[in-house]
N, C-alpha and C positions, 0 to 999 in steps of 0.2 A: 653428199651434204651431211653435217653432223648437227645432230638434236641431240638436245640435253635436258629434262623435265626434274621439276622440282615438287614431291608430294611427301604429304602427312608420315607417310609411311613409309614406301619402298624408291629407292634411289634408282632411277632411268636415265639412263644412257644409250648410244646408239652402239654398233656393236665395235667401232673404231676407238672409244673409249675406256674396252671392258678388259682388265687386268685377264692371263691365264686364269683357265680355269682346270680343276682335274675333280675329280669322282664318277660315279656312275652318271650315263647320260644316253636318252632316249631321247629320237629324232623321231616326231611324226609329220605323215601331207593328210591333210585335208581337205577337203573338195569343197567350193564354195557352192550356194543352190539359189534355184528361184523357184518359189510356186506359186500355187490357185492356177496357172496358164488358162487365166480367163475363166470357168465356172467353177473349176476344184478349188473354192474357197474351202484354207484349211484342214485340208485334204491331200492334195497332189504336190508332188515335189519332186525337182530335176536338178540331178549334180554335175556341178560342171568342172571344165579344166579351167580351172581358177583354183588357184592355191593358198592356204596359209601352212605356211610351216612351223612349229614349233618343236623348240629344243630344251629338253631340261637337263640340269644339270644337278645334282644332289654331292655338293660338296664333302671330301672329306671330313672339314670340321670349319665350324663358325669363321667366316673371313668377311669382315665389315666393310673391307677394301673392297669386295668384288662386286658391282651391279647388281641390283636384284634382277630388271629388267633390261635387255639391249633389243636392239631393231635392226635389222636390215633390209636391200630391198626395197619395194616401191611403198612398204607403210611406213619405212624411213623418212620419207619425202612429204606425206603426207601433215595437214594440221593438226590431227591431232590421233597422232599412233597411239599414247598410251592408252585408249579404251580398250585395246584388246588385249593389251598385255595384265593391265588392271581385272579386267574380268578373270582371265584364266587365274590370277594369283588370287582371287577375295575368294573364289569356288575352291582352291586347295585352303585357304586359308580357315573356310568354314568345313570343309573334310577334315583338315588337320589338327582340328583343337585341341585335342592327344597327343597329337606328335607336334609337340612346338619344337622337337632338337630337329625334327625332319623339316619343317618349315622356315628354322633359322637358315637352315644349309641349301633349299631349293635355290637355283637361277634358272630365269626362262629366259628364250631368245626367241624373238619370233620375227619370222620372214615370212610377208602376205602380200599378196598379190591381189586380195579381195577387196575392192574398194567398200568404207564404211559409211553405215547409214542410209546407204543403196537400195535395200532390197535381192543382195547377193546371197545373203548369210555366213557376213562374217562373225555375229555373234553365235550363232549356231556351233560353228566350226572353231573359234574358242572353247565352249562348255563340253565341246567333243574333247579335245582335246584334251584339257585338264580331267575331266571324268575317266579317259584313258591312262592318262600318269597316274594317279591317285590306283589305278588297279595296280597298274604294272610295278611301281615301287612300294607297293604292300604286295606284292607277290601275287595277287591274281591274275585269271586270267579274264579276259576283257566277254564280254558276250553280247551281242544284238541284243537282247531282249533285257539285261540289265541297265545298259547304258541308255538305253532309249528311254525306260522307267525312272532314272534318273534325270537325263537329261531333262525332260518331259515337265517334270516337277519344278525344275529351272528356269526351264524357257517358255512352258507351251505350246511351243509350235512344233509339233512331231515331226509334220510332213518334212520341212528343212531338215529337223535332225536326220530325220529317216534318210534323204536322200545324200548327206555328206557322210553319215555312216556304214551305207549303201553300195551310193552309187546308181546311176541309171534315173528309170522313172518309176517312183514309189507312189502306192496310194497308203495314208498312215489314219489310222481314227484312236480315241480310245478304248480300251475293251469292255464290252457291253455287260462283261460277267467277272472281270477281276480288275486290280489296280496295275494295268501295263498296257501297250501300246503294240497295237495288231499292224503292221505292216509291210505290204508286200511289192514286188521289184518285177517290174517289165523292161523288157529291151525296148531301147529306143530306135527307132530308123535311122540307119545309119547316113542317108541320104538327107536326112533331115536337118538343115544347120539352124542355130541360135547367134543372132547377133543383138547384143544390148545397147544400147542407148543411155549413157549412164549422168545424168545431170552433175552441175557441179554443187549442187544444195545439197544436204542430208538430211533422213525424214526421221525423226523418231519414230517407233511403234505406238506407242501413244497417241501424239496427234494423228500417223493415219488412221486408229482406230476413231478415234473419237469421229469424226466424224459419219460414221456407218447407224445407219438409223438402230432402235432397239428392237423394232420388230419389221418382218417382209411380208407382204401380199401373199395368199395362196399361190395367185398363179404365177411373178417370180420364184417361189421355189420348187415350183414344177418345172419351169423353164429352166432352172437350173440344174436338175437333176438330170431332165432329157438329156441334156449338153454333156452334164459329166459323165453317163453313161457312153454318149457318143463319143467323147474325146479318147474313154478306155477301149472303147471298139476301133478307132481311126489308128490309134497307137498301138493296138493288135495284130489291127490288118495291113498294115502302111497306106490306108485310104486316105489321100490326099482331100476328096470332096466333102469328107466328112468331116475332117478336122477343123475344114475352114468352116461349115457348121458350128461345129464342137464351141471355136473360140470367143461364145459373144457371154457375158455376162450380163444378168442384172440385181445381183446382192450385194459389188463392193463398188467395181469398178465406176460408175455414174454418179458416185457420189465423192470418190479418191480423184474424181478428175479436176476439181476446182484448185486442189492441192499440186498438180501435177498437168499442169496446162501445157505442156508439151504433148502430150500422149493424144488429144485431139490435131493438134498442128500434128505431128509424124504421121497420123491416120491420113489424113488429107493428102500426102504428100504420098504415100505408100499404095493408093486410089489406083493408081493403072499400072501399078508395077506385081510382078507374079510371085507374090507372095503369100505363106497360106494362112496366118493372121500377125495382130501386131497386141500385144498384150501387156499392161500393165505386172512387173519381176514384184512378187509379192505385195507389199504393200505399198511399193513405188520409192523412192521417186524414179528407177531405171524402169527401162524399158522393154520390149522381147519382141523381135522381130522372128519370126520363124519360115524359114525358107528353102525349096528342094536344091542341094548342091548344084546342077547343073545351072540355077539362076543366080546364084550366089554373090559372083564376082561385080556384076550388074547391079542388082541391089544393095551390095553395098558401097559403089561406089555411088549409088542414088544416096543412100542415106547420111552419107559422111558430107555430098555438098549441100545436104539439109542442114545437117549437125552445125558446117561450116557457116552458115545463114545466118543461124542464131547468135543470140545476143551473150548467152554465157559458154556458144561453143562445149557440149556436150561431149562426153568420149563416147568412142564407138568400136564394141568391143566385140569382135570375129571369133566365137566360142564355138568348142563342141562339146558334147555329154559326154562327162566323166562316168567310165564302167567299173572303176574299180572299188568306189569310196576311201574310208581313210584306210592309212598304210602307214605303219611303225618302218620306216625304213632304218632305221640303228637302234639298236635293243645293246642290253649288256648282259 
């Protein structure tokens, strides 16, 4: 399928309309994430094999012919691909206000597999991205603790960035005694599989925040504590029993469900089948079904003739934890 977008600024095309290109050019993956996993509100975060990939290109010299942005792949397909291409270019665009001859010359291409607006992290895995070009064609070299300090100031949500730049399962906060962001990476069980449930709506961060009250009961965020403690112990030990403890919320999720009125139907539906919880993917509207491999095949073909019930027919999406985070697979 070929797309074609028309904006203020930068000219979008899909990648079937995009003249040669030559200069230097850097390929990164991405791993897309979801967190909170029910009590780690704003905290916890898991990267997965869900990709975006981005390519840049920094032209030899000004060529007005050439696309700024192309697309291929399944955000080709999509409604509305250029939000991720638009992000990564307005983030160099405010890095580069110095280098306007490097900004006239960049093209990005991006191939993503992340569905947007989900609760995936695909803006996450943009601001990674661009924050990695911006090193690498100014000659540095990229580091955990600077990109996340950056990123962080972007986006605010560490835990996503933490775990797309990562990989695995990360707890991320801010630092209690300086301006950067403290976080740290656990193996996940490998037995453990993630299937999503990915609506066909998209949620802004916005409205799921808003509606999240401004203040919690003591005892909610005791409750949640206990939880999150447990969830880092179940994910320590590979304690099944505890996990399914681990995954109940009461700071976001009770009140994201009026928004996201699926994730009570999939609960109900998920009632006698052996799974070890089902969790609202960040702020929603996807979903996280979490389940030990050996029952795997069985629950999801439970959930797919759920999916298939429904009225907007949901995707339903067979993942596992990405170990590795992002990856420059073509440097120059």
């Amino acid at each position: 399928m070929r797309r074609s977008f028309q904006m203020s600024e930068p000219h979008i095309t899909t990648a079937a309309d995009a003249p040669s290109q030559s200069g230097k050019r850097l390929t990164l993956r991405i791993p897309g994430s979801t967190s909170n996993l029910g009590p780690g509100f704003d905290c916890f975060g898991l990267a997965l094999s869900l990709y975006c990939r981005l390519t840049f290109t920094l032209l030899e010299a000004k060529n007005p012919d050439t696309p700024l942005i192309t697309f291929s792949g399944a955000i080709a397909q999509s409604s509305l691909p250029q939000d991720t291409g638009n992000l990564v270019y307005r983030i160099l665009k405010q890095l580069w206000k110095d280098q306007t001859d490097m900004l006239d010359r960049i093209r990005i291409h991006v191939d993503s597999d992340i569905p947007l607006g989900c609760g995936l992290g695909s803006s996450a895995a943009a601001i990674l991205g661009a924050l990695w070009a911006d090193n690498v064609f100014k000659d540095r070299v990229p580091t955990t603790g600077s990109l996340l300090a950056q990123a962080s100031l972007l986006e605010g949500h560490s835990e996503t960035l933490a775990a797309s730049l990562m990989g695995k399962f990360v707890i991320a906060a801010p630092s209690a005694t300086s301006n950067s962001i403290v976080a740290r990476q656990l193996n996940w069980p490998t037995t453990w599989r993630t299937i999503f449930v990915v609506p066909s709506y998209r949620m802004k961060t916005e409205k799921s925040r808003a509606v999240l009250p401004k203040t919690v009961s003591h005892a909610d965020a005791v409750w949640n504590m206990q939880r999150a403690a447990m969830l880092i112990s179940a994910i320590t030990t590979c304690d099944e029993n505890t996990l399914k403890e681990a995954l109940h919320d009461r700071l976001h999720e009770p009140y994201r469900e009026v928004l996201v009125p699926e994730l009570a139907s999939l609960r109900r539906a998920m009632v006698n089948q052996p799974i070890l919880g089902c969790v609202l993917s960040a702020g929603g509207p996807s979903m996280l079904v979490i389940v030990n491999e050996r029952y795997r095949a069985d629950v999801l073909a439970h959930i797919e003739e759920w999916a298939a019930a429904q009225n907007d027919h949901p995707r339903v999406l067979d993942l596992r934890v990405d170990e590795d985070g992002i990856r420059q697979i073509r440097g120059f």
